[in-house]
C-alpha positions in Angstrom: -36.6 59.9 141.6 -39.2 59.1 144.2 -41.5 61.6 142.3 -40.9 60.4 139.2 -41.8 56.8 139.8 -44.7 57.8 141.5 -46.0 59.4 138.7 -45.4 56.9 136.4 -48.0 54.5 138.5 -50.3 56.5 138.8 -50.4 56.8 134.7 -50.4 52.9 134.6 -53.3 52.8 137.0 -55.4 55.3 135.2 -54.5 53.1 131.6 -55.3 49.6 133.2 -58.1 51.5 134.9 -59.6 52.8 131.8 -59.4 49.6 129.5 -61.3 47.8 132.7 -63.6 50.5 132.6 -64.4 49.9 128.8 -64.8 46.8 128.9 -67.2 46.7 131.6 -69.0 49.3 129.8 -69.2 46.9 126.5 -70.2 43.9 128.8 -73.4 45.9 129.6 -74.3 47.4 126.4 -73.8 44.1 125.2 -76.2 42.9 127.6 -78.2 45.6 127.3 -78.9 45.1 123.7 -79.2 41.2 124.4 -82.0 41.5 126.5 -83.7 44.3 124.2 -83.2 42.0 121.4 -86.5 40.4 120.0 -86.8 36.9 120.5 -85.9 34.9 116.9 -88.8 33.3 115.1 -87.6 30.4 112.4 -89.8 29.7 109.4 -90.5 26.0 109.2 -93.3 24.2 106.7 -95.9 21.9 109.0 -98.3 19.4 108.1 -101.6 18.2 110.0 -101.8 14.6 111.0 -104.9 12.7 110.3 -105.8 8.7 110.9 -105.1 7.2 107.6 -104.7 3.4 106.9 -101.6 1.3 107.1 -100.8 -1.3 105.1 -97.8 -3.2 106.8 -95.6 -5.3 104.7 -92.6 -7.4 105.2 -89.6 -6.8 102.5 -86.7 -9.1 101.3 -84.9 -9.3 98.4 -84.0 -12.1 95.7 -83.5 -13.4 92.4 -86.0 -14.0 89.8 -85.9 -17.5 88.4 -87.9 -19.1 85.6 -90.8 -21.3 86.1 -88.6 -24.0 84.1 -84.8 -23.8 82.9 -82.2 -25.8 81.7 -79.4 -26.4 79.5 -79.3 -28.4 76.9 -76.6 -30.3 76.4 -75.5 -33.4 73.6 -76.4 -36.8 74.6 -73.8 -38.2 71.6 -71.1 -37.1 70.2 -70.9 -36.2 66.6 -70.8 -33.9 63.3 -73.9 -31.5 63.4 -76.5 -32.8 60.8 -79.1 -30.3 60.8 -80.2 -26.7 63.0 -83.9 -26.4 62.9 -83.6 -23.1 65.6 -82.6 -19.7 65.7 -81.2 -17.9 68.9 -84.2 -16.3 71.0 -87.3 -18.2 69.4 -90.4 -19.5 71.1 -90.1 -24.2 70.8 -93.0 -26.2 71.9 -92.3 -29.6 73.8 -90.9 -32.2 71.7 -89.6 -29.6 68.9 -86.2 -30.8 67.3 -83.7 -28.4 67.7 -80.5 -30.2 66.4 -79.9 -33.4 64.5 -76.5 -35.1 64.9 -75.2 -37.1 61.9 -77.0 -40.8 62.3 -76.9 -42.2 59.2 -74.6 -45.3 60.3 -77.4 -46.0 63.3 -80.5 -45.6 60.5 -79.0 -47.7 58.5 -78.7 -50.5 61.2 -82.0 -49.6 61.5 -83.8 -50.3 58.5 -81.8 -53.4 57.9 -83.4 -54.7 61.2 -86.8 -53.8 60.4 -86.6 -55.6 57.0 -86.3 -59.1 58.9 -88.0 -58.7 61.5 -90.7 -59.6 59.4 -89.7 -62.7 58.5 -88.1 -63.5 62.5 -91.9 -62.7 63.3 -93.4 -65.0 61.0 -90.7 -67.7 61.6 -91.6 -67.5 65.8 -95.3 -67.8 64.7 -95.1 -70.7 63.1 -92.9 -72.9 65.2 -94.8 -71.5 68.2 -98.0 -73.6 66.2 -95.8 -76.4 65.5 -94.6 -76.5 69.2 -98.4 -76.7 70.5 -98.2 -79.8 67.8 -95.4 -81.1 68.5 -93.9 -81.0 65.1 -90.4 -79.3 66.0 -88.3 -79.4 69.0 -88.1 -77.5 72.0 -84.9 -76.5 71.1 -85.9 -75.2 67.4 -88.7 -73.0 69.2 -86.4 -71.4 71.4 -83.6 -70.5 69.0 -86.5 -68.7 67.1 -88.0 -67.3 69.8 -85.1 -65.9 71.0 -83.9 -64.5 67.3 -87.3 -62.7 67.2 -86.9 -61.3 70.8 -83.0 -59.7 70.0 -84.1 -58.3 66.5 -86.9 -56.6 68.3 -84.6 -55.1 71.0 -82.4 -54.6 68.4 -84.8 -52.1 66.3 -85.4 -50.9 69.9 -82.0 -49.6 70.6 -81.0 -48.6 67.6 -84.4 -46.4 67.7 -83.0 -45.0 70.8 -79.5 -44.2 69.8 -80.8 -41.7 67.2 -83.3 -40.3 69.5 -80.4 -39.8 71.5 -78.7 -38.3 68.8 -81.5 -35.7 68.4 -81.9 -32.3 70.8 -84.9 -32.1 71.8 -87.4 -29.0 73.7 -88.8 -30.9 76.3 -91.5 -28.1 77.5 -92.6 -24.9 75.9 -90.6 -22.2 76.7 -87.8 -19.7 74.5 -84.5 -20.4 73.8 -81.1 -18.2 74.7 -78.3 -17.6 72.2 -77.2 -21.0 70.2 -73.9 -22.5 70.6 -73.7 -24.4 67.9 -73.5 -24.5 64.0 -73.8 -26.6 60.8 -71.0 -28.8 60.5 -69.9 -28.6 63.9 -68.3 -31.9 65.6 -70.8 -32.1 69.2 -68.6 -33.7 71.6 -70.8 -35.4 75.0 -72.0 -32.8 76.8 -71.5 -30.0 75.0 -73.7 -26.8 75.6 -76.2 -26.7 72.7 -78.9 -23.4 74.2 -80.7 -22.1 77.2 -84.0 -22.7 77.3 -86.8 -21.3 80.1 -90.4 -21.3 80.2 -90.6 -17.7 81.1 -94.6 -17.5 81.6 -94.5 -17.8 85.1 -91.7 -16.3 87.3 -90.6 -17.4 90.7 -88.8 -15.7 93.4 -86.8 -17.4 96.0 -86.4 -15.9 99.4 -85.7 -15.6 102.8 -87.9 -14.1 105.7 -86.9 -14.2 110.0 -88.5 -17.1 111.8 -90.4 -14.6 113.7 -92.8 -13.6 110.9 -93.6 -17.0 109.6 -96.9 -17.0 111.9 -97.7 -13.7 109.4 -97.3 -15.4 106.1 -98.8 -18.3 104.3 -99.4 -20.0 100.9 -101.8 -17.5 98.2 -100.2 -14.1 100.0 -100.0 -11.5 97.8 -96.3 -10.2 97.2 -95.5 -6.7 95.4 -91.9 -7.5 93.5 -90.2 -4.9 92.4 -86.9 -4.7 89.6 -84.5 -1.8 89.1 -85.0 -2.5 85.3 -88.7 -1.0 85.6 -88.6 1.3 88.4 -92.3 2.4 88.1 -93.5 -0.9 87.8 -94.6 -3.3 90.6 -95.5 -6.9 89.6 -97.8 -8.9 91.5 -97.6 -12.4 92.5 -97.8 -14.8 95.5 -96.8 -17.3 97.7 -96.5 -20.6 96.0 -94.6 -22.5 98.9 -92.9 -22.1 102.2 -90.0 -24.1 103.4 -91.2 -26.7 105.7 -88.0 -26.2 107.5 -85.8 -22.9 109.1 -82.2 -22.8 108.9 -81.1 -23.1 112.0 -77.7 -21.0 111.9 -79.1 -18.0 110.7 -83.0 -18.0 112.1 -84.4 -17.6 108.3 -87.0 -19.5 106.3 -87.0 -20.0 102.5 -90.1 -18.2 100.8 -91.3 -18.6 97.2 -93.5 -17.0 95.1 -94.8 -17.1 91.7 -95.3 -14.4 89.6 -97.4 -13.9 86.4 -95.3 -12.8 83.1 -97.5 -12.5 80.7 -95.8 -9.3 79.2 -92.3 -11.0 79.3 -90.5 -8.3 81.3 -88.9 -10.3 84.0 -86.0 -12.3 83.3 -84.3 -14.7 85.2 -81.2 -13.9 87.5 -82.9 -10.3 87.6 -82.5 -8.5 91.6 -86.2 -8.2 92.8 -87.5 -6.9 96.1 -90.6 -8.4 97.7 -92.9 -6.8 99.7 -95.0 -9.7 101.5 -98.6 -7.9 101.6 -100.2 -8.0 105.9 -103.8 -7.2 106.4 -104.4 -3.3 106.5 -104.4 -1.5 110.1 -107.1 1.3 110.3 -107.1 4.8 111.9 -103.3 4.9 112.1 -101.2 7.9 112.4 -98.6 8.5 109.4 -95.8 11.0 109.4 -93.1 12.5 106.6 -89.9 11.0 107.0 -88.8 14.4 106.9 -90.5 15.5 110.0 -88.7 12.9 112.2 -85.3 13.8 113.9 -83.3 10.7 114.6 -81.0 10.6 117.4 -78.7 7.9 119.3 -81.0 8.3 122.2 -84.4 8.3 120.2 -86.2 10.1 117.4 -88.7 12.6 118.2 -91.0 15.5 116.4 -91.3 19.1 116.9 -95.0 20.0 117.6 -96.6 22.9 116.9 -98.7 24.9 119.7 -100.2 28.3 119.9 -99.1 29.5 123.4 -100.1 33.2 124.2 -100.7 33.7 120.5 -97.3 33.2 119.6 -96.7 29.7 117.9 -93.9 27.4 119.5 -92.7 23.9 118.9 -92.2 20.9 121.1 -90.6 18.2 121.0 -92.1 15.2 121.4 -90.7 11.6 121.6 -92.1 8.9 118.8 -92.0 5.3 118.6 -91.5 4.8 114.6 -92.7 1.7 112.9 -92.5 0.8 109.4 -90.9 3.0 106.5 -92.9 3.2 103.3 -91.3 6.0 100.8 -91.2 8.7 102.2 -93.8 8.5 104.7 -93.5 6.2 108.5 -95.9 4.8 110.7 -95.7 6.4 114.2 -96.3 3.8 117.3 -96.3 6.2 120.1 -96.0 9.7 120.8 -98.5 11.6 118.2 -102.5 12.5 118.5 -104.6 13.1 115.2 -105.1 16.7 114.6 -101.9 17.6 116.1 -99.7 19.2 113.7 -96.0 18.7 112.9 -93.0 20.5 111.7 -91.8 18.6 108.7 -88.9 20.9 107.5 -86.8 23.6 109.2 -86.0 21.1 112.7 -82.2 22.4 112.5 -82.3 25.4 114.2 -85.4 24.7 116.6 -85.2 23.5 120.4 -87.7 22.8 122.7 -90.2 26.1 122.9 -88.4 27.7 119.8 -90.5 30.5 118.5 -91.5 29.8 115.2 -93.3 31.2 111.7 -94.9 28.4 109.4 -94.2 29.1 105.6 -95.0 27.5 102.6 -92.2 25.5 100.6 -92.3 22.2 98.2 -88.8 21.4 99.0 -90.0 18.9 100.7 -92.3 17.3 98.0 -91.0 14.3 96.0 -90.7 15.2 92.5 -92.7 13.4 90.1 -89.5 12.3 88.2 -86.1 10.9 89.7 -83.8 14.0 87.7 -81.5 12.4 85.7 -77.1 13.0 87.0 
């Protein structure tokens, strides 16, 4: 029995023995081939940087308004005599747009003006007899006074069918109508839009801190999602002489030509307040900057032994622009970056630059 069991370890030494053994042996093959291996070289695109000029800017967004807009409403209720507009036409000041029915007050009207002739000439001539002394006080006054109420008589009548009477009262074009022939116009009913549309404006907001960068004639780039590759020019037209003082922010507004018609108002618009251009500055691809929680950095590219290797460097990014930024700190001209490929590199990663245009905007947004 003794013998037996005896055996038997000595078979599970030599088993645990030789699966130790094995393993040990793969640990250093392993090893082996590790350290044999050649080191990995990642393709990556690079670009060179050079001192180009940088335009700052200083971006909000808004809403486009017209130059001049309003509503216009019924001064007097009534039945609707006459339309002389269609929906989306171009007025001129002091065009009549809708009559309402005024016969009653025209009427009233032309009675008055037929004696007011004769209440003139009646006030004439007991005003000479007065200076005479022919008639009485009393008898100049009465006509004097009849002659004064028929002429503010005429007057108000004049001006209750004026006020009867929709009027443009600039130039401009008119939205959809809201009325029709025969229609009862109670007070204050909607009649059309109408905007002067020849000159937009822009309201918005920029941080107190910039206001010492900004000022009245500053050129402004706006652009509208309705013309992507269009940008419309204006400017400053006024600054608010007061900032809100909740929220830090100071009301900006600029004009902007519109001599094509294009804008409309209650559009969204960005605006790009134009800054004097900076010189010699150094520009990057958005691409080639790494962002990070603890800071963005760029993998540079150095020959080192004739073998080319990246480091990475730590940048101080300014503004965005597209797809370019403008780098503060931490880049030389004629240094050049890795712009795609950053995924798989560390600091001293062995690389192989390669050409690619994945990283070239495409002329044209593809359509989803």
């Amino acid at each position: 029995m003794k013998k037996w069991t005896f055996v038997m370890l000595i078979i599970a030494i030599l088993l645990f023995g030789s699966v130790i053994g094995f393993n040990m042996f793969k640990q250093k093959k392993i090893a082996e081939y590790m350290a044999n291996m050649p080191e990995p070289e990642f393709p990556v695109t690079v670009v060179k940087v050079t001192p180009e000029d940088w335009t700052p800017t200083i971006d909000a967004i808004g809403f486009v308004e017209p130059n001049q807009g309003v509503t216009l409403t019924a001064q007097a209720s009534g039945q609707i005599d006459k339309i002389h507009f269609d929906s989306g036409i171009d007025v001129k000041k002091n065009d009549v747009l809708v009559e309402v029915d005024s016969k009653v007050e025209k009427a009233q009207l032309k009675s008055s003006q037929s004696r007011l002739p004769a209440a003139q000439a009646k006030y004439v001539r007991y005003k000479d007899l007065y200076s005479k002394g022919s008639v009485s006080k009393e008898a100049f006054d009465n006509a004097q006074a009849d002659y004064l109420s028929l002429s503010a008589d005429i007057e108000s009548l004049k001006a209750s069918i004026d006020r009867r009477t929709v009027t443009a009262p600039f130039d401009g074009t008119v939205g959809l109508r809201n009325v029709f022939n025969g229609q009862f116009l109670e007070t204050g009913a909607e009649v059309v839009r109408l905007e002067d549309m020849s000159v937009m404006r822009l309201r918005f907001t920029v941080p107190q801190t910039d206001i010492s960068k900004i000022h009245v004639g500053q050129q402004v780039n706006i652009n509208v999602d309705s013309y992507a590759d269009k940008t419309f020019k204006g400017s400053i037209s006024a600054i608010s002489p007061a900032v809100n003082a909740q929220s830090g922010l100071i009301q900006v507004q600029a004009q902007i030509p519109n001599n094509d018609g294009k804008l409309r108002s209650g559009m969204f618009a960005r605006a790009s307040i134009v800054l004097p251009t900076i010189h010699d500055q150094i520009i990057a691809p958005q691409t080639a900057i790494t962002y990070t929680l603890y800071g963005d950095s760029i993998y540079v590219l150095e020959e080192k032994d004739g073998v080319q290797r990246v480091t990475q460097t730590v940048v101080k990014v300014g503004e965005r622009a597209g797809s370019v930024a403008h780098i503060l700190d931490g880049l030389k001209p004629g240094q050049t970056i890795v712009t795609s490929g950053q995924v798989r590199l560390s600091n001293n990663s062995k690389v192989k630059v390669v050409e690619s245009d994945a990283t070239t905007p495409p002329a044209q947004t593809p359509m989803l």
